[in-house]
C-alpha positions as CSV (number, residue, x, y, z in Angstrom):
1,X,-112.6,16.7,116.7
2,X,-110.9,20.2,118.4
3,X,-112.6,23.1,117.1
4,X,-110.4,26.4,116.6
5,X,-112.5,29.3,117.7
6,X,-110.8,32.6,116.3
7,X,-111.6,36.1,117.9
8,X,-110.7,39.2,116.4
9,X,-110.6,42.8,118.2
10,X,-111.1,45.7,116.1
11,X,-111.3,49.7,116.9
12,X,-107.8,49.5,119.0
13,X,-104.7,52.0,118.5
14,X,-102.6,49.4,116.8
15,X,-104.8,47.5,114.6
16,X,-106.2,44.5,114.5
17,X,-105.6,42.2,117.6
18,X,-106.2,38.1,117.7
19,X,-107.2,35.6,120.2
20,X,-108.3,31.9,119.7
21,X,-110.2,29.4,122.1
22,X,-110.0,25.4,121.5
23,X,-112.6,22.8,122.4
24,X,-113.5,19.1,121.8
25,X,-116.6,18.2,120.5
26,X,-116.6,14.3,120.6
27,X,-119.5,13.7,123.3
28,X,-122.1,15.1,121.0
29,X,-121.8,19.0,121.4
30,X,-121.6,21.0,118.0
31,X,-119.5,23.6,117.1
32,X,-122.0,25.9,117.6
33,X,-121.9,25.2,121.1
34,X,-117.9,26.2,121.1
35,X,-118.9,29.5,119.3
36,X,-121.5,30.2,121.7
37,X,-119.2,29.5,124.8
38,X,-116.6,32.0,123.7
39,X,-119.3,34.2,122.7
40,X,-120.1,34.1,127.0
41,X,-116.6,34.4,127.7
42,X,-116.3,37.9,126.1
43,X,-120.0,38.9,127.2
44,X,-118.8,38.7,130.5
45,X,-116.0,40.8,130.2
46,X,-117.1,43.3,127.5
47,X,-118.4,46.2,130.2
48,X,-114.6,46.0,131.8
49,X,-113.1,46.5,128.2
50,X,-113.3,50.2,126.5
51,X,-115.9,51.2,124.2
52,X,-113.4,51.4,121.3
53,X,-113.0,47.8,121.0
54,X,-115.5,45.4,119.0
55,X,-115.0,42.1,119.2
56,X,-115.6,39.7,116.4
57,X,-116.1,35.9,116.8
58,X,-115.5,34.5,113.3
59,X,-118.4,32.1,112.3
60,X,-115.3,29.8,110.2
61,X,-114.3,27.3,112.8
62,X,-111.2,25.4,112.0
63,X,-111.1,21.8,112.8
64,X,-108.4,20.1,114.1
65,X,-107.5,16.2,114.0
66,X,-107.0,16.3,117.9
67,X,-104.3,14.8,118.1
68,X,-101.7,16.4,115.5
69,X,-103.9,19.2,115.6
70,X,-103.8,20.1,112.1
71,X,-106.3,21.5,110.0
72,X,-109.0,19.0,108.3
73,X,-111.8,20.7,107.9
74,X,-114.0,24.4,108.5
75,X,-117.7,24.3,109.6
76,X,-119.6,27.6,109.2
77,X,-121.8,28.5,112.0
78,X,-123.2,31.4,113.6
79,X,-120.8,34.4,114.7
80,X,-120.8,37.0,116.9
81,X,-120.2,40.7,116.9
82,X,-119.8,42.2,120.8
83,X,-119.4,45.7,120.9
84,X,-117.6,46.5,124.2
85,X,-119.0,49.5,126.7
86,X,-116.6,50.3,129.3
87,X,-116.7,54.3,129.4
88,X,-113.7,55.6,131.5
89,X,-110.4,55.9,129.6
90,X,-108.6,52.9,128.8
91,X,-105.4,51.7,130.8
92,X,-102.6,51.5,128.5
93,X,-103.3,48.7,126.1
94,X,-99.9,46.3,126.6
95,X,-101.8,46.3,129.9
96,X,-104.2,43.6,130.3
97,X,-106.1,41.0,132.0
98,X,-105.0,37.4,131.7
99,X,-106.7,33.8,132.7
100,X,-104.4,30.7,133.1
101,X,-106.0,27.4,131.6
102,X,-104.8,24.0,133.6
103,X,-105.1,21.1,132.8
104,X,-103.9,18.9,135.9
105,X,-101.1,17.2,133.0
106,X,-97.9,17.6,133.6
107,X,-95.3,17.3,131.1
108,X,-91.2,17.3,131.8
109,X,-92.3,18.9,135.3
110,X,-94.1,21.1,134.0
111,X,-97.8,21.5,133.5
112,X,-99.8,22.2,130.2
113,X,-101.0,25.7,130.6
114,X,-102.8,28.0,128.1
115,X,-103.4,31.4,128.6
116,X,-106.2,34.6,127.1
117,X,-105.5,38.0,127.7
118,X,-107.5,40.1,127.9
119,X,-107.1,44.0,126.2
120,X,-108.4,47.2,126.2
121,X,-108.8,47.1,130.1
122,X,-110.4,50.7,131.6
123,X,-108.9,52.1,133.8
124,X,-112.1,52.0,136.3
125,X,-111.1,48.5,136.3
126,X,-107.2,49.6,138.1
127,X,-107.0,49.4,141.6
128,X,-104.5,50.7,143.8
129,X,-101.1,49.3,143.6
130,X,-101.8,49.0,139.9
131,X,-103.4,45.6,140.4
132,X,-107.1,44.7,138.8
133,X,-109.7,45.9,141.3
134,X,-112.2,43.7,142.8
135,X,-114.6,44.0,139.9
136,X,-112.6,43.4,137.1
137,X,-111.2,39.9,138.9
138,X,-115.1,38.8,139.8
139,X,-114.9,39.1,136.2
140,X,-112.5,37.6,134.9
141,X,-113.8,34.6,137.1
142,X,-117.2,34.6,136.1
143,X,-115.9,34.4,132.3
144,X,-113.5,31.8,132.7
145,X,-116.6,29.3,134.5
146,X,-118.1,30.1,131.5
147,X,-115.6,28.2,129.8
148,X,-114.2,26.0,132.3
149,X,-118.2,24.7,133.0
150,X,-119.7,25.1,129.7
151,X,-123.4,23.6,128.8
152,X,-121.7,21.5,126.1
153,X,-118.1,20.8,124.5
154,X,-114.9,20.3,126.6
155,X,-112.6,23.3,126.8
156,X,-108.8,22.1,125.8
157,X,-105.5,23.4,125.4
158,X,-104.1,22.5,122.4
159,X,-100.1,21.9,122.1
160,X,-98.4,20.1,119.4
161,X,-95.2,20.1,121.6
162,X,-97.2,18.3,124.4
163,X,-99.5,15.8,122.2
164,X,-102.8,17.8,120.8
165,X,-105.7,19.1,123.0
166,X,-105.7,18.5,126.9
167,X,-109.0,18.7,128.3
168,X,-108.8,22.4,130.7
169,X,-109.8,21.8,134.6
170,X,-109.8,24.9,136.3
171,X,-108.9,28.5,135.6
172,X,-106.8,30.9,137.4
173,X,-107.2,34.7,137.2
174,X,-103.9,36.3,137.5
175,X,-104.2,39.0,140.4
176,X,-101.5,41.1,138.1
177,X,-101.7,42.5,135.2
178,X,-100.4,40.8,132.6
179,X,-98.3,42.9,130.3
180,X,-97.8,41.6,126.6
181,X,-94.9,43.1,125.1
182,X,-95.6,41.9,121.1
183,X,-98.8,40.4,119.0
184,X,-97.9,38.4,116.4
């Protein structure tokens, strides 16, 4: 089973913003343990993010056949609330970190790939050419092992175009800033 692990950011200039994290469970992790990994993932991150952002990790988790990846199920477990605590003002927020999730498939020449961004980036974080500075990239790093290594669950891509959930085996932190034009 691939559990859908939604994230919601609140306190930002445009309303809300959304983010979402898949994993497998089938080897006898819970999806308590998915919660908790995403819930490490944004710990890691939340003193390079502005202190007008809370983050919400919602304690419904979707699950997904994963394969088709469509809904058959919720499981209600634990969620989180993270209140972020970077201090300096924020860069602008279409500005933003990203991670790239591989998964060593590749598809049509072309490998699966997912992608987080990351929002609400302070401008501390900016280093000169307008690139993220040494810290914010340590952290970026540090979050995504939390994902790509976690203590239980498989991290996955999901695609429906490509076949379901791909298991994740590394990350890449992009040493741009990623800028993201629209939410939907």
């Amino acid at each position: 089973m691939t559990d859908l692990v939604k994230v919601t950011f609140t306190g930002g200039p445009s309303g809300d913003w959304y983010s979402s994290m898949h994993f497998d469970h089938t080897l006898g992790s819970s999806t308590q343990d998915s919660v908790d990994t995403v819930k490490a993932f944004w710990d890691a991150l939340k003193a390079k993010m502005t202190n007008l952002l809370v983050i919400h990790i919602d304690p419904v988790v979707t699950q997904l056949d994963p394969v088709t990846l469509e809904p058959i199920g919720l499981d209600t477990v634990t969620g989180y609330t993270i209140n972020c605590s970077g201090s300096t003002d924020a860069l602008p927020f279409q500005t933003q970190g990203c991670i790239l999730w591989n998964t060593g498939v590749w598809i049509g020449g072309r490998q699966v790939r997912g992608k987080t961004y990351i929002p609400g980036i302070t401008e501390a974080e900016n280093d000169q050419p307008g690139v993220p500075g040494a810290g914010m990239l340590s952290a970026m790093a540090t979050a995504a092992a939390a994902v790509v290594t976690p203590v239980d669950g498989v991290p996955v891509v999901a695609s429906r175009t490509h076949g379901g959930a791909i298991p994740i085996s590394a990350a890449q932190v992009s040493l741009k800033w990623a800028l993201l034009r629209s939410r939907r």
